[in-house]
C-alpha positions in Angstrom: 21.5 -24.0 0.3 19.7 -21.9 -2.3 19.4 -21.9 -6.3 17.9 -19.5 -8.5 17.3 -18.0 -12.0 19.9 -16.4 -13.4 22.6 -17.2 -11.1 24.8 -20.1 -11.1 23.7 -23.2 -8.9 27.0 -24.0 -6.7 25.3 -26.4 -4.4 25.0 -29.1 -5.3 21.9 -30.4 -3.2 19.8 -27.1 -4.2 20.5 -27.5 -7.9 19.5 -31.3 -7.5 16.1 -30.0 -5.8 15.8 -27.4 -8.6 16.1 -30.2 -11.5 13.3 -31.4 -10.0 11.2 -28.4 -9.0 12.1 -26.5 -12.4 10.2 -28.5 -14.8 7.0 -28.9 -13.1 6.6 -25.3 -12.3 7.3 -24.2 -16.0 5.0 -27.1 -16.8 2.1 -25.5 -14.8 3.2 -22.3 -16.7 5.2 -20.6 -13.8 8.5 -19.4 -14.0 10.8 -20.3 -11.0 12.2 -17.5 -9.5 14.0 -18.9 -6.8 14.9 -21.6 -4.4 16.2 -21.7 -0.9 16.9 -24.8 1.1 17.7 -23.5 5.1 18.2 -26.0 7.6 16.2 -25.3 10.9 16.7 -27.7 14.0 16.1 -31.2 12.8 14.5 -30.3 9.5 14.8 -28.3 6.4 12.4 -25.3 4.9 12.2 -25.7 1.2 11.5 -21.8 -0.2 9.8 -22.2 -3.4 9.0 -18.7 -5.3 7.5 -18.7 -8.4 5.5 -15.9 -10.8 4.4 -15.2 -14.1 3.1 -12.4 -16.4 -0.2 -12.9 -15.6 0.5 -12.5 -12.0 -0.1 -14.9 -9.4 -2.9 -16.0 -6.9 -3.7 -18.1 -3.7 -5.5 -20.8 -5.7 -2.2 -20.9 -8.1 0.2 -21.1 -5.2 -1.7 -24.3 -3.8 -1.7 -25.4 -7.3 1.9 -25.6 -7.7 2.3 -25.8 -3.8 0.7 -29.6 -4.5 2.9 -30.2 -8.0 5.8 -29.5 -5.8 5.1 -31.3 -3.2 4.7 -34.6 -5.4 7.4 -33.7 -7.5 9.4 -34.1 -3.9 7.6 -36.9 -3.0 8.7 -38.8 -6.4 12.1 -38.7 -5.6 12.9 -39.9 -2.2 16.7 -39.2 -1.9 16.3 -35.4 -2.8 15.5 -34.6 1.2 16.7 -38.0 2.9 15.5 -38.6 5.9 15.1 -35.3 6.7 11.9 -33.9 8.0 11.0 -30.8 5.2 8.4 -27.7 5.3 7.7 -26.5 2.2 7.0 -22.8 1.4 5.6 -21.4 -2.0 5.3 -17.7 -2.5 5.4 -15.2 -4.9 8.2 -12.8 -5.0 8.4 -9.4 -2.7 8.6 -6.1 -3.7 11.8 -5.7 -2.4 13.0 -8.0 -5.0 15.9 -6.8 -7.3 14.3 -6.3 -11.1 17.5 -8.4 -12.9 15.7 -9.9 -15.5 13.4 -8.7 -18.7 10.1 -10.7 -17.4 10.8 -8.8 -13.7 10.5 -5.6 -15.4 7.6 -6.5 -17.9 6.0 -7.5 -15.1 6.5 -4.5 -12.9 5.5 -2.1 -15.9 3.3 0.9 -14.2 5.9 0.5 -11.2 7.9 3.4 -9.6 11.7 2.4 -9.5 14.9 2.9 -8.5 18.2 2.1 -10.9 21.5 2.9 -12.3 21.5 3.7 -16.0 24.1 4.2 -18.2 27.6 2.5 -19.5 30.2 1.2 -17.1 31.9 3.8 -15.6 29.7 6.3 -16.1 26.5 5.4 -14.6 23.7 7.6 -12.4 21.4 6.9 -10.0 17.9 7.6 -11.4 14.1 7.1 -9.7 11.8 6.8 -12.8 8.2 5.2 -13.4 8.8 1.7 -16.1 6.3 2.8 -19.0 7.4 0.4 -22.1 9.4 -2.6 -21.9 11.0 -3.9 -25.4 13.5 -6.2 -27.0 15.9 -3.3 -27.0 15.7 -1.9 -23.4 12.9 -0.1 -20.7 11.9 3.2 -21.1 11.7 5.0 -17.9 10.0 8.2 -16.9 12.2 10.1 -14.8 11.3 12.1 -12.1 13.4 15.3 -12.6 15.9 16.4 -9.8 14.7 20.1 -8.9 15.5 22.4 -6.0 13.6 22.3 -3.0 10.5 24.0 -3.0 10.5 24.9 -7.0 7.9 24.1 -9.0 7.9 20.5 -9.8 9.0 19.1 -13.5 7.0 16.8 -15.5 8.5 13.2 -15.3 11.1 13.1 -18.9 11.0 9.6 -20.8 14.2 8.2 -21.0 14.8 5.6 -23.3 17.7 3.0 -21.5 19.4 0.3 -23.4 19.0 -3.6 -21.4 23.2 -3.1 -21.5 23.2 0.0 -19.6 20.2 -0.9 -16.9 21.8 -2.1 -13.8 19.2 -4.1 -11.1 16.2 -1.8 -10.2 14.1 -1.6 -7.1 10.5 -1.3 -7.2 10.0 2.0 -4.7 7.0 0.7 -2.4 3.9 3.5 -2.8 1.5 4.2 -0.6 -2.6 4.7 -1.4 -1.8 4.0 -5.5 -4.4 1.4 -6.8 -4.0 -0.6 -10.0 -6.0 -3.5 -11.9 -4.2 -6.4 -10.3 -5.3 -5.2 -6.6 -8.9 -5.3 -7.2 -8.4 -9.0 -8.6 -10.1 -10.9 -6.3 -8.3 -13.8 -5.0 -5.2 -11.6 -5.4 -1.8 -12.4 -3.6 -0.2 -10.0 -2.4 4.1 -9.7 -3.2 5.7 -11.9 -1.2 3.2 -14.0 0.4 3.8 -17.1 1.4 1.3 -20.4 1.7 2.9 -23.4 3.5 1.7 -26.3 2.6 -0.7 -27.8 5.3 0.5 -31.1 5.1 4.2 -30.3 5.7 4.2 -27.4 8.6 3.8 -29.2 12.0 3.5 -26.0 13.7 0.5 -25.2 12.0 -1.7 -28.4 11.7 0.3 -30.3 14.7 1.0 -32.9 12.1 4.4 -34.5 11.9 6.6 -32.6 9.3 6.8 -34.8 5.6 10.5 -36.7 6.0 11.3 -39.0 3.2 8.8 -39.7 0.5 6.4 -37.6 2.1 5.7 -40.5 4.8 3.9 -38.9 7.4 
């Protein structure tokens, strides 16, 4: 069962979870990225990933780990009876940029995306250096022949109608501001909440109401 952003919710447990989940993660000022329900033996993983311009770190994903958690806890027929682990991250880099806020927020980032109208449109690799109302600019790595001099990067102004889903190109040994924040979390890491995982504490996993 999953819900997210952006795409429609067909399940109807997972889009009962996120009417839940939704609200107290914009409260805390987080967007919710996504949510994934997967069943596993006799109890269920709640995925929980959430971010936000001003990035995200490990004391923020045990804040909102906790506002989740007693979000779940309020309503007791959201899980059942069913045993649950819950799992709040922030997203990976391999996530597809679909949205203006993913590509605000991966402005500096080297990327990967189809530009251009329906139809028509090329693969290009180009470093995100302005993101506006109208569209992302890009600067493109220019395609030369091997061993030729390389080309400057060329800015390239693309419209939000003609920029397919990007992928952030993973690059190795470049720094920036937000990895020297301390406290940092890195993309895609995940904090279980200590209460919930059994195989980590050797607690009981949280069934209904959070009854342990």
């Amino acid at each position: 069962m999953s819900a997210s952003r952006g795409t429609p919710r067909t399940d109807p447990a997972a889009a009962r979870l996120a009417g839940w989940i939704e609200p107290v993660v914009g409260g805390a000022g987080y967007d919710l990225e996504e949510l994934v329900v997967t069943p596993a033996g006799r109890r269920s993983i709640v995925r929980v990933v959430v971010d936000r311009d001003a990035g995200v770190t490990l004391d923020d994903i045990a804040e909102v780990s906790r506002a989740v958690s007693d979000a779940l806890d309020a309503h007791d027929d959201g899980m059942g009876r069913t045993p649950y682990v819950l799992e709040v991250s922030s997203p990976g880099v391999d996530r597809p940029l679909t949205e203006p806020r993913h590509w605000r927020r991966n402005s500096g980032r080297l990327v990967t995306v189809a530009v251009g109208p329906a139809g028509a449109a090329e693969q290009v690799t180009g470093r995100i250096t302005a993101v506006t109302d109208d569209g992302v600019t890009l600067a493109v790595e220019a395609q030369g022949k091997p061993g030729a001099k390389k080309r400057a990067p060329a800015p390239r102004t693309v419209p939000w109608a003609e920029l397919g889903s990007g992928r952030v190109q993973v690059e190795f040994g470049r720094g920036g501001p937000e990895d020297a924040a301390a406290g940092s979390l890195d993309d895609g890491e995940t904090i279980d909440d200590p209460e919930l995982d059994d195989d980590e504490t050797g607690g009981a996993p949280r069934a209904r109401g959070g009854a342990q």
